[in-house]
C-alpha positions as CSV (number, residue, x, y, z in Angstrom):
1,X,-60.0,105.7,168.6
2,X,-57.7,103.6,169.9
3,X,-59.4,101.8,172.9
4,X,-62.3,101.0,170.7
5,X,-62.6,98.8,167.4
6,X,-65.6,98.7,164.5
7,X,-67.3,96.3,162.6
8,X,-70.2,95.4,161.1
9,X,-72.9,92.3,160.4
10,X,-75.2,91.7,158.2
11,X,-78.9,91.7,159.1
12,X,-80.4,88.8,156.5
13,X,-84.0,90.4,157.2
14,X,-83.3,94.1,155.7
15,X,-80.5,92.8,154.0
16,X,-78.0,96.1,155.5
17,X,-74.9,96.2,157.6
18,X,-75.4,96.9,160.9
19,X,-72.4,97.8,162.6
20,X,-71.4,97.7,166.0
21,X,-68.6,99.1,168.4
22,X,-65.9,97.8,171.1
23,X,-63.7,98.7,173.6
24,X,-60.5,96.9,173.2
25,X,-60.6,95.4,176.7
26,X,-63.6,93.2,175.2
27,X,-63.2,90.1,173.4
28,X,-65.1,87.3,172.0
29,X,-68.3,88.8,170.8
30,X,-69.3,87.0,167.7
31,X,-72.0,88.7,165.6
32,X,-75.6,86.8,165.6
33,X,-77.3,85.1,162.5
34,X,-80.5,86.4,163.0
35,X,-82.1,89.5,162.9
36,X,-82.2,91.8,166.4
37,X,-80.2,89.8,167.9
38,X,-77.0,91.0,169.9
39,X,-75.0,88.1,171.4
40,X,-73.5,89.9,174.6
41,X,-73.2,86.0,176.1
42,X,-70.3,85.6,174.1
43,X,-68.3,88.4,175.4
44,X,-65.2,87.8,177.3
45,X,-63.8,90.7,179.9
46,X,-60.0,90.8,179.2
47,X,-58.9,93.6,181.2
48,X,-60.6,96.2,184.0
49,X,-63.9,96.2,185.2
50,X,-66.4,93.1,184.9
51,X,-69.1,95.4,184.5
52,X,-70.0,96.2,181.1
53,X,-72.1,99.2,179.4
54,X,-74.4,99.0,176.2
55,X,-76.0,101.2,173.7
56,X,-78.3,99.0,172.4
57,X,-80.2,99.2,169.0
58,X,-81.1,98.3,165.3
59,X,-81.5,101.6,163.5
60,X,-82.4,103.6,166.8
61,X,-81.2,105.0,170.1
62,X,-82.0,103.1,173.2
63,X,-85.1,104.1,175.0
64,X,-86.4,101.1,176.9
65,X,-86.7,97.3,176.8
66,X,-90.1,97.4,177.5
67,X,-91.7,94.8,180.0
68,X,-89.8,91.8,178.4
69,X,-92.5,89.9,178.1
70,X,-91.2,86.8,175.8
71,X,-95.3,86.4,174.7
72,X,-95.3,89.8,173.6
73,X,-94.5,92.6,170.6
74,X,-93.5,95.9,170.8
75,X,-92.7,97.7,173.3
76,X,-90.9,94.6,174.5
77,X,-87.1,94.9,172.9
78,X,-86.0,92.0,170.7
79,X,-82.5,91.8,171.9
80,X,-83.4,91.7,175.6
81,X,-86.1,89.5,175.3
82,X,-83.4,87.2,173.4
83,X,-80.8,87.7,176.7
84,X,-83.5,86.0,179.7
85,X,-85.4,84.0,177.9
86,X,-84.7,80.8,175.1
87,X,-87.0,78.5,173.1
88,X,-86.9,74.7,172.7
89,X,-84.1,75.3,169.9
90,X,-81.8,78.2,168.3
91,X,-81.1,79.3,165.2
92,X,-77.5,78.6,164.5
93,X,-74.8,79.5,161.7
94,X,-75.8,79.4,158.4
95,X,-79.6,78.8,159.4
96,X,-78.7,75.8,161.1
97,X,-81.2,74.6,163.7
98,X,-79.5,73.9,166.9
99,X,-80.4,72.2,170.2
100,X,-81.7,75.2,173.4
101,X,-83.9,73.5,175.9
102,X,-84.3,70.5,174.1
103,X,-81.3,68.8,173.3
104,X,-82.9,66.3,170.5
105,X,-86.0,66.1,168.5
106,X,-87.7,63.9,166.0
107,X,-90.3,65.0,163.3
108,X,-92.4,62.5,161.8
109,X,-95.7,62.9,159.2
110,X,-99.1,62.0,160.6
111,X,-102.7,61.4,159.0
112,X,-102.9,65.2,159.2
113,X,-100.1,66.9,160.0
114,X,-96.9,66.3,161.4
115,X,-95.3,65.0,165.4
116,X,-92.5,66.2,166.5
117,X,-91.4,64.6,169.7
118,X,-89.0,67.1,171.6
119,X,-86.5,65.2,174.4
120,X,-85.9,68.2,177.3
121,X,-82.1,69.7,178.7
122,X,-83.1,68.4,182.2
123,X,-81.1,69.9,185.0
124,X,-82.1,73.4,183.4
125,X,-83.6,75.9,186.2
126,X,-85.6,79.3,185.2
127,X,-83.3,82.0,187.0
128,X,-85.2,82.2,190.4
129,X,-84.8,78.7,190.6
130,X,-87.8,76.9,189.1
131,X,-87.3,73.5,187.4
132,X,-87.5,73.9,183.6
133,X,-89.7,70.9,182.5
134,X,-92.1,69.7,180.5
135,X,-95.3,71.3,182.5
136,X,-93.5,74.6,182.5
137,X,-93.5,74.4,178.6
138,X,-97.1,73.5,178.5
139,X,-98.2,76.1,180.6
140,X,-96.4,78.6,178.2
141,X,-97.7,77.1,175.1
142,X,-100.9,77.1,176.8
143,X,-100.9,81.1,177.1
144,X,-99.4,81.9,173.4
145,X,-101.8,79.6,171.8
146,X,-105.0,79.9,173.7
147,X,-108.1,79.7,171.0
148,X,-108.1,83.6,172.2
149,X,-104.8,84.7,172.3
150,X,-103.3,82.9,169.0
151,X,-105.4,85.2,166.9
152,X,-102.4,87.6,167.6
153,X,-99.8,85.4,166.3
154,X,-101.0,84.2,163.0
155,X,-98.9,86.1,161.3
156,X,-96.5,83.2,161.6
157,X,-97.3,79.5,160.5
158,X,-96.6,77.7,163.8
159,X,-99.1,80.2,164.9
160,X,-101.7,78.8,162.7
161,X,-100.6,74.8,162.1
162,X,-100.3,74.1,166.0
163,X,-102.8,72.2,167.3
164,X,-101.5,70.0,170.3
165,X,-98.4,70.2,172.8
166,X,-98.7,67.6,175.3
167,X,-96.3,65.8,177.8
168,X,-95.0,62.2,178.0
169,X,-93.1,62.8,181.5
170,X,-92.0,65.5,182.6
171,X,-89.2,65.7,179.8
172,X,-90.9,64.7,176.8
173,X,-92.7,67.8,174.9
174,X,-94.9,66.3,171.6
175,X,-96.3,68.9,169.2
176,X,-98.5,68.5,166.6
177,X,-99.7,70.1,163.9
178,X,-103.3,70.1,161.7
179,X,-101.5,70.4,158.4
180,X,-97.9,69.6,157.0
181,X,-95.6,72.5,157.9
182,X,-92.2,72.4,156.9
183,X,-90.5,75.2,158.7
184,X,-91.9,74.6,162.2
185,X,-88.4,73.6,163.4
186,X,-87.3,77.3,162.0
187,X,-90.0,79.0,163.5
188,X,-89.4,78.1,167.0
189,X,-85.9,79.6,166.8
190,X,-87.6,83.2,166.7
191,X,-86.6,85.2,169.5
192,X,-90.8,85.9,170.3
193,X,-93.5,84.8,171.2
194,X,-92.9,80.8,171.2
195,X,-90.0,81.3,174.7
196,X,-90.8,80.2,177.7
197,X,-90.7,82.0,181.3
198,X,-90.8,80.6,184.7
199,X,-93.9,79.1,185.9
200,X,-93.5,81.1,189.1
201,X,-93.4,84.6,187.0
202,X,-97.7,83.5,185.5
203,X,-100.1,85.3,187.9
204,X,-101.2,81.8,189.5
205,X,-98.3,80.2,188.6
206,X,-98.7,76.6,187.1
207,X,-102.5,76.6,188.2
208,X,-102.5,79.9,185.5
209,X,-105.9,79.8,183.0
210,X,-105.1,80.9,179.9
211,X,-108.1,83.4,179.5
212,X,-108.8,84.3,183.6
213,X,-104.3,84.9,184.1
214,X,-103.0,85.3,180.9
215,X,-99.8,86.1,180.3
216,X,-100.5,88.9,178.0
217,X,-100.0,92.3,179.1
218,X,-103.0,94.8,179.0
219,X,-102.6,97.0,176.1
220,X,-100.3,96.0,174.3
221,X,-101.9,93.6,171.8
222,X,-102.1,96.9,169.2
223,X,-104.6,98.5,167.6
224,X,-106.0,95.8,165.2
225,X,-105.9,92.9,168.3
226,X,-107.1,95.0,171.6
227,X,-110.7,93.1,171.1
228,X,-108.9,90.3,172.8
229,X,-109.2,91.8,176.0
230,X,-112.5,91.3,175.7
231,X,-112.1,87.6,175.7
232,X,-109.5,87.0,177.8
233,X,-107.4,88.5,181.1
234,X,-104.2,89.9,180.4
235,X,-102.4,89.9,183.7
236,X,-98.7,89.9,182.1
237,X,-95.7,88.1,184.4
238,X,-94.8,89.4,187.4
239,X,-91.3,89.7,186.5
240,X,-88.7,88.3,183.5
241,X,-87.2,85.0,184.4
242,X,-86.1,83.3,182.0
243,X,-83.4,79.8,181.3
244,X,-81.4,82.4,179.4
245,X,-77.7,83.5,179.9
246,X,-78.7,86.8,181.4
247,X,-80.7,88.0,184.1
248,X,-82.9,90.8,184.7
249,X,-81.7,93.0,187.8
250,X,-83.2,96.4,188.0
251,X,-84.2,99.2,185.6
252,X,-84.0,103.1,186.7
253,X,-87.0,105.2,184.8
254,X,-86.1,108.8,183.5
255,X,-88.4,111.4,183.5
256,X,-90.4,110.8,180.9
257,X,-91.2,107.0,182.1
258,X,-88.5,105.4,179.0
259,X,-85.6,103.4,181.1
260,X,-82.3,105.7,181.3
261,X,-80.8,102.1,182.3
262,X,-81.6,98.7,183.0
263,X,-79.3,96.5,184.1
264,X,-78.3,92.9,183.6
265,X,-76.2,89.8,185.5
266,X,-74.5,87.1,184.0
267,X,-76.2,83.4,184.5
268,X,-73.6,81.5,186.4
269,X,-75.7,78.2,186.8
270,X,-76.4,79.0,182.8
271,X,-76.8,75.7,181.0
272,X,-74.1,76.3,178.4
273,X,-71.1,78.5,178.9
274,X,-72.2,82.0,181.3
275,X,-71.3,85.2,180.0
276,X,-67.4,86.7,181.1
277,X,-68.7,89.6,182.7
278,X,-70.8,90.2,185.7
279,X,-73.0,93.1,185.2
280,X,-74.4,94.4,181.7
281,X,-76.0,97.5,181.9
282,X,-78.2,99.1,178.9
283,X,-77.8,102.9,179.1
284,X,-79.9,105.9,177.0
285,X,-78.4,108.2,175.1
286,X,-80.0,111.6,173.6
287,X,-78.0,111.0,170.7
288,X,-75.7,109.6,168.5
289,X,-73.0,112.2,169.5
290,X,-73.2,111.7,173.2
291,X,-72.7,107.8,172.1
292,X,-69.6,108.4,170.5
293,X,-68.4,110.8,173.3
294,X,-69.0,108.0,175.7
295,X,-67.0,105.1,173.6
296,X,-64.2,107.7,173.3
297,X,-63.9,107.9,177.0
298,X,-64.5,105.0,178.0
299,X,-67.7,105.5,179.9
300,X,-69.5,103.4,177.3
301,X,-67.9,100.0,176.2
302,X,-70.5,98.6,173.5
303,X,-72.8,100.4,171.0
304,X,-75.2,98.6,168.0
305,X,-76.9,99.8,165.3
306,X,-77.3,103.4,166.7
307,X,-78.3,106.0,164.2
308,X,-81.2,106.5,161.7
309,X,-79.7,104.2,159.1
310,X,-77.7,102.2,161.4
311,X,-74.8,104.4,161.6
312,X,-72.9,105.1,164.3
């Protein structure tokens, strides 16, 4: 195994390693903090090709990414829905809580609850060009926390504590909450549902009703939550754009309808520093042995957490 090199993270959530595989001519990669993550923006091509292959995964082959709706659950991937699209702040070594698309932020107590007053990264566009502001936020919170559609996502606090997200300018975002909630800052670092796509992607774009042009897609609130639909449209996004460092290109299906690839591009007018590497493509595997095959020959550059347990 010479051209390729091991290692492994830990996954605080499960509390496992979950290890991951190189090609030599790859450097930089720096394991993620949080859970389903896989940082493929900091990966620097050293030598060949800028076009890079994945075998993505946490405890599973690669199938499909799903829609990558950033409002949505499963089917939608974690780690792709983490590459194209970003929240108002990350979550940074060590659990540290670190400026995205706001760059500062101030959390005071009210009568009820608390205010936290959020001061926007201006000069940020969505990757078709869109101006990220404060109305594009709104419109997003306005779709994840519709009186209908937040009944899905109180299985998190900001979910439930969330009452108000209004604009003073377009790059001032306030938020307030009916109730003290400590963690708020932490819970907008997770990599779903509180992200935020481009205006342009919503069915009527900025002019998008939460219940007639949701962003929701049909079917896939699950089992428990598909009496939504019954309240409100779910018309989904037309396509994933996002502020984030990569960009959707193109998915090929396989027979069965899963995605046998779907590629990625770097974000050269990214915000912070773009990916070294043009393309990224996510490629299926049958198994763990045709994996290993294609690392050993250099067809494949990057697998993660392939295998029942995580192996690889």
């Amino acid at each position: 195994m010479e051209d390729v090199h091991a290692e492994s993270l830990f996954m605080p959530l499960w509390g496992t390693r979950i290890p991951y595989v190189l090609n030599r001519r790859l450097a930089g990669f720096t394991p993620s903090t949080q859970a389903y993550a896989i940082p493929v923006g900091t990966i620097q091509v050293v030598s060949g090709s800028r076009d890079v292959t994945i075998a993505p995964g946490v405890g599973a082959l690669f199938s499909s990414t799903g829609p990558i709706n950033p409002h949505q659950y499963s089917p939608n991937a974690l780690w792709a829905q983490d590459w194209i699209y970003e929240g108002l702040v990350s979550y940074g070594q060590d659990g540290q809580i670190v400026p995205a698309l706001a760059t500062s932020w101030e959390v005071e107590s009210t009568e009820e609850g608390q205010r936290a007053t959020f001061q926007l990264r201006e000069g940020v566009t969505f990757h078709d060009g869109t101006a990220w502001n404060c109305p594009a936020a709104v419109l997003n919170l306005d779709h994840i926390l519709s009186e209908v559609v937040k009944q899905r996502h109180q299985w998190f606090g900001a979910g439930k504590h969330l009452k108000s997200w209004t604009c003073n300018g377009d790059y001032e975002l306030i938020l307030e909450t009916s109730s003290p909630f400590y963690p708020l800052l932490q819970e907008l670092t997770y990599i779903r549902p509180l992200r935020f796509a481009s205006p342009s992607a919503f069915s009527e774009g900025l002019d998008s009703d939460p219940d007639l042009h949701n962003s929701c897609e049909s079917g896939d609130f699950g089992s428990k939550w598909d009496f939504l639909e019954e309240d409100v449209k779910c018309l989904g996004l037309s396509a994933p754009i996002g502020t984030g460092p990569l960009k959707f290109v193109s998915r090929e299906a396989a027979e069965d309808g899963s995605d046998s690839e779907v590629v990625f591009a770097s974000n050269a007018d990214y915000w912070g520093s773009a990916p070294g590497f043009d393309t990224l493509t996510a490629v299926q595997y049958g198994s763990v042995e045709e994996v290993e095959a294609a690392l050993m020959s250099g067809d494949l550059d990057m697998a993660m957490g392939i295998g029942k347990y995580g192996s690889c």
